[in-house]
N, CA, C and O atoms as a GROMACS GRO file, in nm:
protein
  540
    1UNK      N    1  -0.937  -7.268   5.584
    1UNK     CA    2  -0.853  -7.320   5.479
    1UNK      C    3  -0.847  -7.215   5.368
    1UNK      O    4  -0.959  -7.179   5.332
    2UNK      N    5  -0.730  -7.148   5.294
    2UNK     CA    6  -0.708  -7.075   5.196
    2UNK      C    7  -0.757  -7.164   5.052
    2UNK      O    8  -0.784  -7.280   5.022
    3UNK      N    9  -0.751  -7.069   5.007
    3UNK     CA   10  -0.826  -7.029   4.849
    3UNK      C   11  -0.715  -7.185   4.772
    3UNK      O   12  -0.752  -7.287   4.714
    4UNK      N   13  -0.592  -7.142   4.805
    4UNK     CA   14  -0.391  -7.208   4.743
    4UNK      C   15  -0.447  -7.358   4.812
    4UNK      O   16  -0.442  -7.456   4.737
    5UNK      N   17  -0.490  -7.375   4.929
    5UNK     CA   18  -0.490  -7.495   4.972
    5UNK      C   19  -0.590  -7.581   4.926
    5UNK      O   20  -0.538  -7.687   4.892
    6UNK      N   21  -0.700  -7.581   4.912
    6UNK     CA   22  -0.816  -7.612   4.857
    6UNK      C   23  -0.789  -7.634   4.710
    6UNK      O   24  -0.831  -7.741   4.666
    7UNK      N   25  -0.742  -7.572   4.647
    7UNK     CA   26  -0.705  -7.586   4.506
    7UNK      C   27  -0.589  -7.672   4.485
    7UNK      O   28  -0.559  -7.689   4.367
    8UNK      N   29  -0.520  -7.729   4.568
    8UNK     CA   30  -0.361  -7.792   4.563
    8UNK      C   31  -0.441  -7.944   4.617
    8UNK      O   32  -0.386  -8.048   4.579
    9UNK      N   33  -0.573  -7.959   4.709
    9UNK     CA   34  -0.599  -8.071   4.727
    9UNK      C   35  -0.705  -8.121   4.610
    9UNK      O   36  -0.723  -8.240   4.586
   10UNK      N   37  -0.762  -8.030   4.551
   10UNK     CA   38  -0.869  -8.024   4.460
   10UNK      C   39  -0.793  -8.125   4.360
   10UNK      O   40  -0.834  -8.238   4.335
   11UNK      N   41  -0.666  -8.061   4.303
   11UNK     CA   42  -0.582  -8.110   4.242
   11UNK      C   43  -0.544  -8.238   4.254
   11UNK      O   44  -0.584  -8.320   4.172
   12UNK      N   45  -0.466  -8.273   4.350
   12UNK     CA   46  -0.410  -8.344   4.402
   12UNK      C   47  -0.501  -8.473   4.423
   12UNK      O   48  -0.448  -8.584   4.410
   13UNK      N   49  -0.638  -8.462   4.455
   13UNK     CA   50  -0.753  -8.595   4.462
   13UNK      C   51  -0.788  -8.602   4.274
   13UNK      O   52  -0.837  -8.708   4.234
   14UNK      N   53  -0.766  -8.504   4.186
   14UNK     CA   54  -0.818  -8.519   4.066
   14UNK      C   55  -0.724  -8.603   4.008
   14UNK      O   56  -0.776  -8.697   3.950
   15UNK      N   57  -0.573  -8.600   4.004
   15UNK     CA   58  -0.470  -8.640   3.970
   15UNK      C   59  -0.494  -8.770   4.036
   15UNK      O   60  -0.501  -8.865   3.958
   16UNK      N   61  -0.512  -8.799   4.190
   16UNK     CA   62  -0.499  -8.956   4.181
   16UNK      C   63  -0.640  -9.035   4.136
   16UNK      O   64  -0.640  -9.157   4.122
   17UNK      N   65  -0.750  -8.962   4.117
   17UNK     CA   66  -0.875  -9.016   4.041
   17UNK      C   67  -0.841  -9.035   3.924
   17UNK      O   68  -0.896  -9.138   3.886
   18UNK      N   69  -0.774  -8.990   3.840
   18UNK     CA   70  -0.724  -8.998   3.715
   18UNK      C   71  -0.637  -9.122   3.705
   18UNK      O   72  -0.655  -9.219   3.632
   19UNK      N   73  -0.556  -9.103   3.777
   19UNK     CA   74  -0.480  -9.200   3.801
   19UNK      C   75  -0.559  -9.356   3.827
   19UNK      O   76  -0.509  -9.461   3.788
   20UNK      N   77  -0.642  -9.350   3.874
   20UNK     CA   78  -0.696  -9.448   3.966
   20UNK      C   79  -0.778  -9.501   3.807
   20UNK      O   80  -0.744  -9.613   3.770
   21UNK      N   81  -0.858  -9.440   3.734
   21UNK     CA   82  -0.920  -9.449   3.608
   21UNK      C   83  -0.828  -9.500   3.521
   21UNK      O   84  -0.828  -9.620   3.494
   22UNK      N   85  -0.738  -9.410   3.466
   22UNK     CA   86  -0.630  -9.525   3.395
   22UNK      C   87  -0.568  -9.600   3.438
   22UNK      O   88  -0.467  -9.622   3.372
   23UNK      N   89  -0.582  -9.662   3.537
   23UNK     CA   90  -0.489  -9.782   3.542
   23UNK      C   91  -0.598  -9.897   3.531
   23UNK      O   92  -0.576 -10.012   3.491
   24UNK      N   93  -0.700  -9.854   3.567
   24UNK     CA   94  -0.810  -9.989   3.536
   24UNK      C   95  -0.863 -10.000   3.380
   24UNK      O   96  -0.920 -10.098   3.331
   25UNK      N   97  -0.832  -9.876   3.312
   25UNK     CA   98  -0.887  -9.916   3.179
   25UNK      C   99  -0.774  -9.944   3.067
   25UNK      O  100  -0.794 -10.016   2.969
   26UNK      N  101  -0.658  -9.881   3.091
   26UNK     CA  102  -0.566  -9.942   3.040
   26UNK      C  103  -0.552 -10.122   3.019
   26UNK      O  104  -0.549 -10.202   2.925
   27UNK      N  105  -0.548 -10.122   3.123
   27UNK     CA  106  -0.528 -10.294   3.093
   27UNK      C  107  -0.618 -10.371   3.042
   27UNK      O  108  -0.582 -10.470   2.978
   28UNK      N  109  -0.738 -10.346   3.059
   28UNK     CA  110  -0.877 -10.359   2.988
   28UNK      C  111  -0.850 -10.347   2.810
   28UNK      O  112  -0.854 -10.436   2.725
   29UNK      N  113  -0.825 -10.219   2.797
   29UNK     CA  114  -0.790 -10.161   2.691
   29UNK      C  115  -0.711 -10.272   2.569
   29UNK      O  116  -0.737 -10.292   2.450
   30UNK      N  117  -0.604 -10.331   2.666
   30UNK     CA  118  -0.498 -10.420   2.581
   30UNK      C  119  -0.547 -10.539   2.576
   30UNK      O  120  -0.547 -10.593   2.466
   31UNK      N  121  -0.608 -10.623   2.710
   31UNK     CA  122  -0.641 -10.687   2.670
   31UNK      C  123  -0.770 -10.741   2.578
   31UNK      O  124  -0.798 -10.854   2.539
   32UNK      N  125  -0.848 -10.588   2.558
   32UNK     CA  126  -0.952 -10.627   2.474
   32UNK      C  127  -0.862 -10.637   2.301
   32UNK      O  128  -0.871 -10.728   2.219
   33UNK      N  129  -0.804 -10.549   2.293
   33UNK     CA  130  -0.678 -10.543   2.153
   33UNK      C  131  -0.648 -10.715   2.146
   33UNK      O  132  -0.692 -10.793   2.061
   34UNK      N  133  -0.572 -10.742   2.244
   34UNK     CA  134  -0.521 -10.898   2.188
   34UNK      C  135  -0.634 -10.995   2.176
   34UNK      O  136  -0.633 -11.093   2.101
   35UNK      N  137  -0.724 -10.965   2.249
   35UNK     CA  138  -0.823 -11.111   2.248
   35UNK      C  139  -0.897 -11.095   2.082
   35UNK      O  140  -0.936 -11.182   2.004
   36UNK      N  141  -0.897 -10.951   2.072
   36UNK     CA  142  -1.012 -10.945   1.908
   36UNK      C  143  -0.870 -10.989   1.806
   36UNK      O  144  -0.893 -11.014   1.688
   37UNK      N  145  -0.749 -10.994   1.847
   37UNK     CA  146  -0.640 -11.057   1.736
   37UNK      C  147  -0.639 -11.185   1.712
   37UNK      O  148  -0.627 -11.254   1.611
   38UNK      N  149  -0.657 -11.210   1.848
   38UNK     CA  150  -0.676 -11.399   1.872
   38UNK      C  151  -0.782 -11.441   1.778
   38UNK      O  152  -0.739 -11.511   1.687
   39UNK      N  153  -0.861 -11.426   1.776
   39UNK     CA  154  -0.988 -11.439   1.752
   39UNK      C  155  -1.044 -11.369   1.608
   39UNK      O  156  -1.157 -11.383   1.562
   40UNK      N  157  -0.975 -11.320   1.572
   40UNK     CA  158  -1.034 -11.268   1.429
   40UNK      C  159  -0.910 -11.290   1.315
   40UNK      O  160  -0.896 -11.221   1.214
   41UNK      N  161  -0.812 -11.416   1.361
   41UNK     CA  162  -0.724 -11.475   1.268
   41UNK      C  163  -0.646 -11.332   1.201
   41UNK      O  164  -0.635 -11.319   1.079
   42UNK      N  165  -0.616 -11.274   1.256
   42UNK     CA  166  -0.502 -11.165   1.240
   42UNK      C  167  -0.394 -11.181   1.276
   42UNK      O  168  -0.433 -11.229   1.383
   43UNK      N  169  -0.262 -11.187   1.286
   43UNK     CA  170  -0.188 -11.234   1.278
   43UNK      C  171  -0.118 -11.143   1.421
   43UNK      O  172  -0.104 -11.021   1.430
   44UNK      N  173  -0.092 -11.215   1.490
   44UNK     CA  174  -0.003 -11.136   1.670
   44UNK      C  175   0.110 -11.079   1.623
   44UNK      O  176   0.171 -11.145   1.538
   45UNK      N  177   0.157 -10.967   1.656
   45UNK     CA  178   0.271 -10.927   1.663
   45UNK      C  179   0.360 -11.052   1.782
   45UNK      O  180   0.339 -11.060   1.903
   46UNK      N  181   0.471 -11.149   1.692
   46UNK     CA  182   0.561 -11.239   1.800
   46UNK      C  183   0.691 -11.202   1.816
   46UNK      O  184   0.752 -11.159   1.718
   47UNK      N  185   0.745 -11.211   1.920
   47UNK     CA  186   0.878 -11.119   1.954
   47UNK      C  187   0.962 -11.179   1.846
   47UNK      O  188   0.923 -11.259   1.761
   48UNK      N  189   1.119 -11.117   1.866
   48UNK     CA  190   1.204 -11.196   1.764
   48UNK      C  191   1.224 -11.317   1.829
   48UNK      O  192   1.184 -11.356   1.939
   49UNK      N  193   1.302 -11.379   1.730
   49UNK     CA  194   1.334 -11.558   1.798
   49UNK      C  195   1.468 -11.533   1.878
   49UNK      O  196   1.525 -11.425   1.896
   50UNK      N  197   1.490 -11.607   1.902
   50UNK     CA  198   1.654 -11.627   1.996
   50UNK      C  199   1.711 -11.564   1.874
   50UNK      O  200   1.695 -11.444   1.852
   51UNK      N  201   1.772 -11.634   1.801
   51UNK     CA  202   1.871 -11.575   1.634
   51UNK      C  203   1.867 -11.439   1.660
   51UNK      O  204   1.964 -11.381   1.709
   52UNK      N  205   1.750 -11.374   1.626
   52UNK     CA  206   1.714 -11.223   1.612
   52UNK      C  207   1.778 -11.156   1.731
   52UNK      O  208   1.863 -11.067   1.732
   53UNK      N  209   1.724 -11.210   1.819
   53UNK     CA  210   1.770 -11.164   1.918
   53UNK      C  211   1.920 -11.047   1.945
   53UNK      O  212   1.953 -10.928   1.949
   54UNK      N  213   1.988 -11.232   1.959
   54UNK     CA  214   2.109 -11.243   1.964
   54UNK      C  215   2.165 -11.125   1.874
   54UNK      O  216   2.201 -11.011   1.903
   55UNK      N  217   2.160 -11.194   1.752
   55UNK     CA  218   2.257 -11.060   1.645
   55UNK      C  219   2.166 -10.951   1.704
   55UNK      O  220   2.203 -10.895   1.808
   56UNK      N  221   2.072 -10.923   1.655
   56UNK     CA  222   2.028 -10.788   1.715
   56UNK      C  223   2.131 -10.713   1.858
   56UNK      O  224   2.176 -10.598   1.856
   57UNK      N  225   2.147 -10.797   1.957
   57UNK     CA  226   2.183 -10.734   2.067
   57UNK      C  227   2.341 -10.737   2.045
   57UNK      O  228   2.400 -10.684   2.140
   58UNK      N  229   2.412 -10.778   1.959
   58UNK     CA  230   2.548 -10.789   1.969
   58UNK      C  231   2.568 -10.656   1.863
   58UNK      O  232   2.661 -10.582   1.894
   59UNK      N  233   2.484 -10.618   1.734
   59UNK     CA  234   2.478 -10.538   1.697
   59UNK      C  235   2.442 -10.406   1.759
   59UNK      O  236   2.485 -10.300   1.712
   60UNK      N  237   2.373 -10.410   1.850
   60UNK     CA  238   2.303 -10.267   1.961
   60UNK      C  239   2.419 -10.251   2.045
   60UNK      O  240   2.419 -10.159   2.126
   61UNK      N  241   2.530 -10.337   2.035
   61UNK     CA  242   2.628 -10.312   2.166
   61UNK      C  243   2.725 -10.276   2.097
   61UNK      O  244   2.794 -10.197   2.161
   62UNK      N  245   2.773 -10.299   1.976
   62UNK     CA  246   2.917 -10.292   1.919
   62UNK      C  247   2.864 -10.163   1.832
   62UNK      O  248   2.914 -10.051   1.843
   63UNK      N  249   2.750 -10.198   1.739
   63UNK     CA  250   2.734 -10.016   1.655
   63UNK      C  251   2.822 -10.043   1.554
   63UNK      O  252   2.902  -9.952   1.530
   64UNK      N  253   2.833 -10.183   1.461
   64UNK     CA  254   2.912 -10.154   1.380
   64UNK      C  255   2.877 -10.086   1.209
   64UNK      O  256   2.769 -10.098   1.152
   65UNK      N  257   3.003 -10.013   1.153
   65UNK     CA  258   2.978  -9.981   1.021
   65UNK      C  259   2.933 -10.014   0.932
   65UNK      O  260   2.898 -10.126   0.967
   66UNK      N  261   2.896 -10.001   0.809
   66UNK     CA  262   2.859 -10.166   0.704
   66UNK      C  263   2.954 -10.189   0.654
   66UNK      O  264   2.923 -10.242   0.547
   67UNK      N  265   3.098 -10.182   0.666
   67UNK     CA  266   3.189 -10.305   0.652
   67UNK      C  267   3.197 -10.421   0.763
   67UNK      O  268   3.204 -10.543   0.752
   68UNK      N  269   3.193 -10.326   0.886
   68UNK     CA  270   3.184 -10.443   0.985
   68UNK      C  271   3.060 -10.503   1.052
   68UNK      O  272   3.072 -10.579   1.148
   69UNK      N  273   2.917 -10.465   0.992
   69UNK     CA  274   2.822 -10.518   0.963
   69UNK      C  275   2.861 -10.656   0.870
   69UNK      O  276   2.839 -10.771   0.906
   70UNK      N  277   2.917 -10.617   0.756
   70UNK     CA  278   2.889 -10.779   0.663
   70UNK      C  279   2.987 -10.842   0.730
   70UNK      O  280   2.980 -10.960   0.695
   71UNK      N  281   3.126 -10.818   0.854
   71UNK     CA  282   3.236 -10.938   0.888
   71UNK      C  283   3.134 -10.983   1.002
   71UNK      O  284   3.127 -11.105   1.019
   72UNK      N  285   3.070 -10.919   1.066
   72UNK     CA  286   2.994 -10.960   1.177
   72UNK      C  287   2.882 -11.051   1.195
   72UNK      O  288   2.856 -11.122   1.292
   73UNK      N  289   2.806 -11.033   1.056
   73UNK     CA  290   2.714 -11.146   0.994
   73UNK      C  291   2.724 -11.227   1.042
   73UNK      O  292   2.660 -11.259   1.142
   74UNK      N  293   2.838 -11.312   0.970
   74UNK     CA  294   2.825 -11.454   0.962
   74UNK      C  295   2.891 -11.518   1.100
   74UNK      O  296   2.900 -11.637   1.127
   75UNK      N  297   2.934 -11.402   1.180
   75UNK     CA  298   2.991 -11.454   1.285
   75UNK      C  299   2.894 -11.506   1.392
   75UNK      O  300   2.904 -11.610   1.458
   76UNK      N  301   2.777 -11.394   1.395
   76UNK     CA  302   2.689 -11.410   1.493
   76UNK      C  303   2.572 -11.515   1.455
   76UNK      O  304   2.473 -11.540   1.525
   77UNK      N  305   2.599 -11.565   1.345
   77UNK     CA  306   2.521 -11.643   1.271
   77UNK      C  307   2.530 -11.757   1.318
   77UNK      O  308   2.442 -11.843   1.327
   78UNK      N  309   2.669 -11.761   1.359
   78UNK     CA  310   2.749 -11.962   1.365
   78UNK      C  311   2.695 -11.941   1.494
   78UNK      O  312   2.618 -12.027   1.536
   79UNK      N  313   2.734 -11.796   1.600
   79UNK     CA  314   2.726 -11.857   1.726
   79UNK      C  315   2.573 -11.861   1.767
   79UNK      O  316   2.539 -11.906   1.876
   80UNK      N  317   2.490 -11.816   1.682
   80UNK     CA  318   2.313 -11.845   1.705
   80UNK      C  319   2.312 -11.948   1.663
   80UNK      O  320   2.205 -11.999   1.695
   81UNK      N  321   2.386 -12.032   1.592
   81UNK     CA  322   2.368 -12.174   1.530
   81UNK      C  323   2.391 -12.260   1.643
   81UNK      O  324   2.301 -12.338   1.674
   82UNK      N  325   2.519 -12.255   1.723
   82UNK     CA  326   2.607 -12.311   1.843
   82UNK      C  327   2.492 -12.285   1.937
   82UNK      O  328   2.415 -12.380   1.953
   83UNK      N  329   2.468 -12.179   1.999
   83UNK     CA  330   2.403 -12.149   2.127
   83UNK      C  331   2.232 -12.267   2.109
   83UNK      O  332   2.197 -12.356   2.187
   84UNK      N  333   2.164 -12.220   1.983
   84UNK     CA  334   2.072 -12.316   1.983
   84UNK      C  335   2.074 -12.469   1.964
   84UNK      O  336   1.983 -12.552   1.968
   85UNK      N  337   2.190 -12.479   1.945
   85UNK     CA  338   2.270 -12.636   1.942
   85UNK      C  339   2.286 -12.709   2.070
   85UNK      O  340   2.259 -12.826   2.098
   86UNK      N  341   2.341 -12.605   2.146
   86UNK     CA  342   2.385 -12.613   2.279
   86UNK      C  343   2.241 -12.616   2.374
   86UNK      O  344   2.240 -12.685   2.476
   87UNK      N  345   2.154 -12.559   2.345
   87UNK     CA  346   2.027 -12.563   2.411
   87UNK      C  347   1.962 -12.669   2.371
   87UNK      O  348   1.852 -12.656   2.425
   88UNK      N  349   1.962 -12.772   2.306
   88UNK     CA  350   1.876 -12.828   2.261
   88UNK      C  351   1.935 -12.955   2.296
   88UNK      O  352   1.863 -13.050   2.326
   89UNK      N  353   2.048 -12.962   2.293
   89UNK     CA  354   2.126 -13.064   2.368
   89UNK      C  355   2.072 -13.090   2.586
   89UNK      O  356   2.042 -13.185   2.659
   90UNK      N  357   2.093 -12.932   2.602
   90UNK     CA  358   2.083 -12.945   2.748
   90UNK      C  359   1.916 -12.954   2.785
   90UNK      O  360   1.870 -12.952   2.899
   91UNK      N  361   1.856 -12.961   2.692
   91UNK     CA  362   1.680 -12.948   2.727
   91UNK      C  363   1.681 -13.084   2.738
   91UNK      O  364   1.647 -13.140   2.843
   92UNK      N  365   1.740 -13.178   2.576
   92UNK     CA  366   1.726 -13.304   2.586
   92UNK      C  367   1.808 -13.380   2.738
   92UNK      O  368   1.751 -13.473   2.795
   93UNK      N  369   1.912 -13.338   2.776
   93UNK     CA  370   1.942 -13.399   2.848
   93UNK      C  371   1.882 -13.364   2.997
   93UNK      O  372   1.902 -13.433   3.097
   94UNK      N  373   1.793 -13.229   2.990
   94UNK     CA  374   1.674 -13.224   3.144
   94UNK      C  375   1.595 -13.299   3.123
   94UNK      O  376   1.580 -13.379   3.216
   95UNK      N  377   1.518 -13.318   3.022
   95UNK     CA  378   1.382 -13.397   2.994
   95UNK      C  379   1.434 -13.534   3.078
   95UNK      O  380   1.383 -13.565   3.186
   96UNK      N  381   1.527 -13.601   3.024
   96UNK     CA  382   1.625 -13.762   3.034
   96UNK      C  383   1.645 -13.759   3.229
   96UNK      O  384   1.610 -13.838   3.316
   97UNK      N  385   1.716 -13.632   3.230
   97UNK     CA  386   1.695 -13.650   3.448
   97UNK      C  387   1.547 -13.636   3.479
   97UNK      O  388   1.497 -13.729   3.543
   98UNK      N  389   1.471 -13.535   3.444
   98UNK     CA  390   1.307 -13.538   3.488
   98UNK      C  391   1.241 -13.650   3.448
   98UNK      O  392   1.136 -13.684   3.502
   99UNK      N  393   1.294 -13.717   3.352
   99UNK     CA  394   1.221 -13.874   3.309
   99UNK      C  395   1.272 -13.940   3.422
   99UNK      O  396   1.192 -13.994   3.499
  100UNK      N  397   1.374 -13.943   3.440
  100UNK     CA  398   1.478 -14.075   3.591
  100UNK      C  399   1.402 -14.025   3.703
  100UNK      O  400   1.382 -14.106   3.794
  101UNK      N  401   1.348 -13.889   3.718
  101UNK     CA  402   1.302 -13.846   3.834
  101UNK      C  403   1.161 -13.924   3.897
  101UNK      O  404   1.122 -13.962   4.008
  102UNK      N  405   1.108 -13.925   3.752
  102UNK     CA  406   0.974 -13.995   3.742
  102UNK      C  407   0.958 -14.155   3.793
  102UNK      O  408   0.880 -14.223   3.859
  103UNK      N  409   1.072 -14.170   3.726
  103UNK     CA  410   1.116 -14.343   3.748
  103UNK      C  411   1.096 -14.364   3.868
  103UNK      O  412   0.990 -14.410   3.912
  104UNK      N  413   1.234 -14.320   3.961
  104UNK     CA  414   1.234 -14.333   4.068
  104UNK      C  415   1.136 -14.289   4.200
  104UNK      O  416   1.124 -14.325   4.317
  105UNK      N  417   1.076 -14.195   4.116
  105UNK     CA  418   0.941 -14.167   4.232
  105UNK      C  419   0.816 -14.260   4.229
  105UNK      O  420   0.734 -14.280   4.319
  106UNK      N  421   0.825 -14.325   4.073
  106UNK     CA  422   0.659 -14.392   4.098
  106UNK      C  423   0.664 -14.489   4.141
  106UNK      O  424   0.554 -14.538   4.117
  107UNK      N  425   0.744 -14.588   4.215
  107UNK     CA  426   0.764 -14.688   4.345
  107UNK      C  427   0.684 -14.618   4.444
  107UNK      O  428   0.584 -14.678   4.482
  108UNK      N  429   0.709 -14.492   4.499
  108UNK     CA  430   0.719 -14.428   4.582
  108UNK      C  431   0.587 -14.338   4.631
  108UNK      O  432   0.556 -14.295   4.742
  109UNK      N  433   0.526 -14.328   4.509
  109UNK     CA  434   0.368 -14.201   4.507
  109UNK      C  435   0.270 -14.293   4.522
  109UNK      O  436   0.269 -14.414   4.498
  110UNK      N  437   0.173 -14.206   4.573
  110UNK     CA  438   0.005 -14.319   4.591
  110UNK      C  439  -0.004 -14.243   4.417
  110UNK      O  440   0.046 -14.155   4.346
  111UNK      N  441  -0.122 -14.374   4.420
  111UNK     CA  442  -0.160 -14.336   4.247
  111UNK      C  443  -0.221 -14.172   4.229
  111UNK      O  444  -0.199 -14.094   4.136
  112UNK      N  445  -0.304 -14.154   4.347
  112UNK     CA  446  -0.314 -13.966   4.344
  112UNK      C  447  -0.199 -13.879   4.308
  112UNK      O  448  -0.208 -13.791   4.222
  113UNK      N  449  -0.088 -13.906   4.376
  113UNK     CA  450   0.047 -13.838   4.387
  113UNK      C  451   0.050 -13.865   4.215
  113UNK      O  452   0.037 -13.782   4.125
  114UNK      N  453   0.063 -13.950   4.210
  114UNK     CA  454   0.132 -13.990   4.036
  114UNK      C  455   0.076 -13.954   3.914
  114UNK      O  456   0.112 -13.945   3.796
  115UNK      N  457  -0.062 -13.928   4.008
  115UNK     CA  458  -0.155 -13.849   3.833
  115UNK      C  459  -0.101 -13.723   3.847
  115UNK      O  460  -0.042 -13.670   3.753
  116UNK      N  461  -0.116 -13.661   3.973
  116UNK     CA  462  -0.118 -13.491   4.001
  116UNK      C  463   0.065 -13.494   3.919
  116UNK      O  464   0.100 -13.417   3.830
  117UNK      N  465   0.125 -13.568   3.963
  117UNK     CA  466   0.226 -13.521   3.892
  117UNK      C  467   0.253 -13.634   3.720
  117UNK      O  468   0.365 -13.596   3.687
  118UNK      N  469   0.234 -13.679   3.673
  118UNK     CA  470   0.197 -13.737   3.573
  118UNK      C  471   0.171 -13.555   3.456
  118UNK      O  472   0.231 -13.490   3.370
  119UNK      N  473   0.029 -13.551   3.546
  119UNK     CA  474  -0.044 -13.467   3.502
  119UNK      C  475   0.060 -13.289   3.493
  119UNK      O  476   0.073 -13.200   3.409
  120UNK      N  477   0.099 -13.311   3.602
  120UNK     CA  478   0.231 -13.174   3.560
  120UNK      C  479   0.346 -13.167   3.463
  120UNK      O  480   0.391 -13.085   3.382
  121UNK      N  481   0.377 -13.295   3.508
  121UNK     CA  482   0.464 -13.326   3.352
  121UNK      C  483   0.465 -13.303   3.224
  121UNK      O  484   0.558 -13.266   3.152
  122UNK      N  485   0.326 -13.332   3.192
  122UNK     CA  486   0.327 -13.339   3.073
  122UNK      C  487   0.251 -13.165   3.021
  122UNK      O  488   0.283 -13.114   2.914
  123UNK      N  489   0.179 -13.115   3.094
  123UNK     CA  490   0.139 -12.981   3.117
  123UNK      C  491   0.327 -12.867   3.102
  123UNK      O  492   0.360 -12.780   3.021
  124UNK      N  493   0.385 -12.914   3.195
  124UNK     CA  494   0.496 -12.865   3.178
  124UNK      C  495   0.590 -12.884   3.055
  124UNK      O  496   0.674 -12.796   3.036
  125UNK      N  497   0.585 -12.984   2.972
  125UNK     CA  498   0.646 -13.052   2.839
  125UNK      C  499   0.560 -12.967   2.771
  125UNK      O  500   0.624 -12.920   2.677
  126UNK      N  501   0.456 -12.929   2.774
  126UNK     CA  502   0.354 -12.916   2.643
  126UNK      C  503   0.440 -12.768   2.636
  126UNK      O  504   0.515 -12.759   2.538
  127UNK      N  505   0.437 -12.654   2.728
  127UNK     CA  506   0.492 -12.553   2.765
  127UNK      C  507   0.615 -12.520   2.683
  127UNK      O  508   0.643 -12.448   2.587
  128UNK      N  509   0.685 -12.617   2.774
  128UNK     CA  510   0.880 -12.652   2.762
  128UNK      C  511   0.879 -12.642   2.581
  128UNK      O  512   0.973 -12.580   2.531
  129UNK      N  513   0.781 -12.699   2.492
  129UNK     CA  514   0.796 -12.758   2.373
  129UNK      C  515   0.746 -12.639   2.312
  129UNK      O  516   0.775 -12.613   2.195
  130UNK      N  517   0.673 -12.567   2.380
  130UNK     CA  518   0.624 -12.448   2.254
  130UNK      C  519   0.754 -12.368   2.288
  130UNK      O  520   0.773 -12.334   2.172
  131UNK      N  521   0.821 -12.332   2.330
  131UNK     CA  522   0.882 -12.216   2.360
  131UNK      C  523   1.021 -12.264   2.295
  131UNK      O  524   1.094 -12.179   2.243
  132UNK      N  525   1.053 -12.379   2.298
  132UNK     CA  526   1.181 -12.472   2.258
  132UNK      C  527   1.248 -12.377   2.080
  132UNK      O  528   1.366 -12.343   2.067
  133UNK      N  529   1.166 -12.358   1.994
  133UNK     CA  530   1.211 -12.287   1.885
  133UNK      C  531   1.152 -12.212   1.813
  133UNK      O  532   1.048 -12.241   1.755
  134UNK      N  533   1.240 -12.052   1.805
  134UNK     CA  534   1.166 -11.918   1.777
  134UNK      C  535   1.262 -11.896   1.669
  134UNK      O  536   1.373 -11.847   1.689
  135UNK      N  537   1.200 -11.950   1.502
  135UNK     CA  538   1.263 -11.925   1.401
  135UNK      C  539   1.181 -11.804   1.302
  135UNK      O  540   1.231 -11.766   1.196
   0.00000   0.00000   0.00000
């Protein structure tokens, strides 16, 4: 084996040892960062809300001036008003079919069946309800 070859595998096993090292401490890394945030009442960095979002991304797509920054305002304003209007309408009206769903199944479940899902329900609501509004 040459001097070029030996040195290209030398390499080549150091690079994926390296590799192999950061990828296990990286994630370590972050999640030791968020858990000491949790936990030492510091405040999480939380994404933007829907609102933010929205204008944000209608602004990243159009690039407008600051004249058509202030006509654009209030436009994207109404329709973050509408869209979360509109969502809150169609959540209420899933909850109302997954409630009928319930109805009609608990004739139907042994009382095991009815906790395990009882028990998802409301696990799934608790969920459904945190995420419901990002003001």
């Amino acid at each position: 084996m040459t001097n070029e070859r030996k040195k290209s595998i030398i390499i080549l096993v150091s690079t994926l040892t390296i590799g192999i090292i950061l990828g296990i401490l990286i994630p370590g890394f972050f999640y030791k960062v968020n858990h000491r945030q949790l936990h030492s009442g510091q405040p999480r960095h939380e994404p933007p809300g829907k609102r933010e979002w929205f204008v944000g991304t209608i602004n990243r797509i159009v690039m407008p001036d600051s004249a058509q920054s202030r006509q654009i305002r209030p436009i994207t304003a109404w329709a973050a008003t509408e869209i979360d209007s509109i969502e809150q309408r169609a959540n209420a009206q899933m909850g109302n079919v997954l409630d009928s769903v319930k109805s009609q199944l608990k004739p139907i479940l042994t009382p095991g069946q009815w906790e395990r899902l009882d028990k998802f329900d409301a696990e799934a609501k608790g969920r459904w309800n945190g995420r419901r509004r990002h003001r």
